[in-house]
C-alpha positions as CSV (number, residue, x, y, z in Angstrom):
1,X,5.0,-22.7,-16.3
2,X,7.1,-22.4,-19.7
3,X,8.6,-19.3,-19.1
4,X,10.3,-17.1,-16.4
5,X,7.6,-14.5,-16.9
6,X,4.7,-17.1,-15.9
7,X,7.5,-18.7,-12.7
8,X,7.5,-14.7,-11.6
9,X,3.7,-14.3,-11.7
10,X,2.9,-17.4,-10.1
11,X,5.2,-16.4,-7.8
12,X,3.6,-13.1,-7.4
13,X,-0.2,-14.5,-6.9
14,X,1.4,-15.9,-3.9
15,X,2.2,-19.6,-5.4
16,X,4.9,-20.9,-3.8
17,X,6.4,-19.7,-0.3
18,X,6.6,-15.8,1.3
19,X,9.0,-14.0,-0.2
20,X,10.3,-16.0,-2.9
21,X,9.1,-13.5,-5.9
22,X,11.4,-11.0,-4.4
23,X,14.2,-13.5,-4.2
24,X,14.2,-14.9,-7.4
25,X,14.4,-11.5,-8.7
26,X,17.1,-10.8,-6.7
27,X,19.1,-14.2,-7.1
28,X,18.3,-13.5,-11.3
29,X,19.9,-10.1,-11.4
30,X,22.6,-10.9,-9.0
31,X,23.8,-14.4,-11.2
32,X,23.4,-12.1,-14.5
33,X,25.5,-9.1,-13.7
34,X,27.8,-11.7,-12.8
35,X,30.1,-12.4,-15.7
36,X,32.4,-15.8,-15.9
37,X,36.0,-15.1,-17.6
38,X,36.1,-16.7,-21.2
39,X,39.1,-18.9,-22.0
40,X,40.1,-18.2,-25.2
41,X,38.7,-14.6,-26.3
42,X,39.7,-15.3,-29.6
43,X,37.2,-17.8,-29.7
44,X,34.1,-15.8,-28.5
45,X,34.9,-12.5,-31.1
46,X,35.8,-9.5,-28.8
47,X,33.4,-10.3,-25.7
48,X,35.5,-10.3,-22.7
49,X,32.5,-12.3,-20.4
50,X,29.6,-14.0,-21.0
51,X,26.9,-15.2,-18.3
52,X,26.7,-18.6,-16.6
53,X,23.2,-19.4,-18.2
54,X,23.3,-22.9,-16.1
55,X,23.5,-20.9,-13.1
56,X,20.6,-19.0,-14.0
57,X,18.6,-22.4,-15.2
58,X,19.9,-23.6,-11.5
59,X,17.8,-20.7,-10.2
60,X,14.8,-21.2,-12.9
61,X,14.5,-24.6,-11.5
62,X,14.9,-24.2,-8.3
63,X,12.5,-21.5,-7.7
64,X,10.0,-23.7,-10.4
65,X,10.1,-26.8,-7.6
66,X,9.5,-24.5,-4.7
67,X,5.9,-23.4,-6.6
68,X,5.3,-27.3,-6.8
69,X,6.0,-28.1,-3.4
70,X,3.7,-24.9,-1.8
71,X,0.9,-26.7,-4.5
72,X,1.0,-30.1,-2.4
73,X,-0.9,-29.6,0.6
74,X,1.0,-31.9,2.7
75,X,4.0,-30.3,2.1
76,X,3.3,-27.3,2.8
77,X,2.1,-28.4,5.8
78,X,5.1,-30.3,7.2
79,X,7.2,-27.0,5.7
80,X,5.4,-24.5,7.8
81,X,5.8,-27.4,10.7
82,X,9.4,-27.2,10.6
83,X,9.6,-23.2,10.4
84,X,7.0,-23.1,13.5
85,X,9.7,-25.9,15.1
86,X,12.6,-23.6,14.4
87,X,11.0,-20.4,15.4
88,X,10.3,-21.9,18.8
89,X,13.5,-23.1,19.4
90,X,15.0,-19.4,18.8
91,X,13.1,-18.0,21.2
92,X,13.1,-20.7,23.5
93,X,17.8,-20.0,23.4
């Protein structure tokens, strides 16, 4: 995966866990309509905001380990352990 379009399609053949093509979708769009104040505007032209683009590699990567964790057998395994755990232990309250 070299690109955000190849993350979002593995994501969408079901690589990596439930849900997490929706989220990164939603965590991408929320992080890029986000603006971050510039300092000095003088310095940047007229542009009053620009976008936090290591937030958005933050995300990238995140979401990129997430696919290579659901690839490993075992650790999808133990993941889907702890869920089960944690589901039990909300109905059992």
């Amino acid at each position: 995966m070299n690109t955000v379009q190849e993350l979002r399609a593995a994501l969408r053949a079901g690589h990596g866990f439930p849900g997490d093509a929706e989220r990164l979708d939603a965590e991408l769009a929320a992080q890029l309509l986000r603006r971050v104040p510039v300092d000095r505007l003088d310095q940047v032209d007229q542009v009053p905001a620009v976008v936090d683009l290591v937030a958005v590699a933050e995300i990238i990567a995140a979401y990129r380990g997430r696919v290579h964790l659901a690839a490993d057998p075992e650790t999808a395994d133990a993941v889907d352990q702890v869920i089960a755990d944690l589901l039990a232990r909300q109905g059992a309250e």
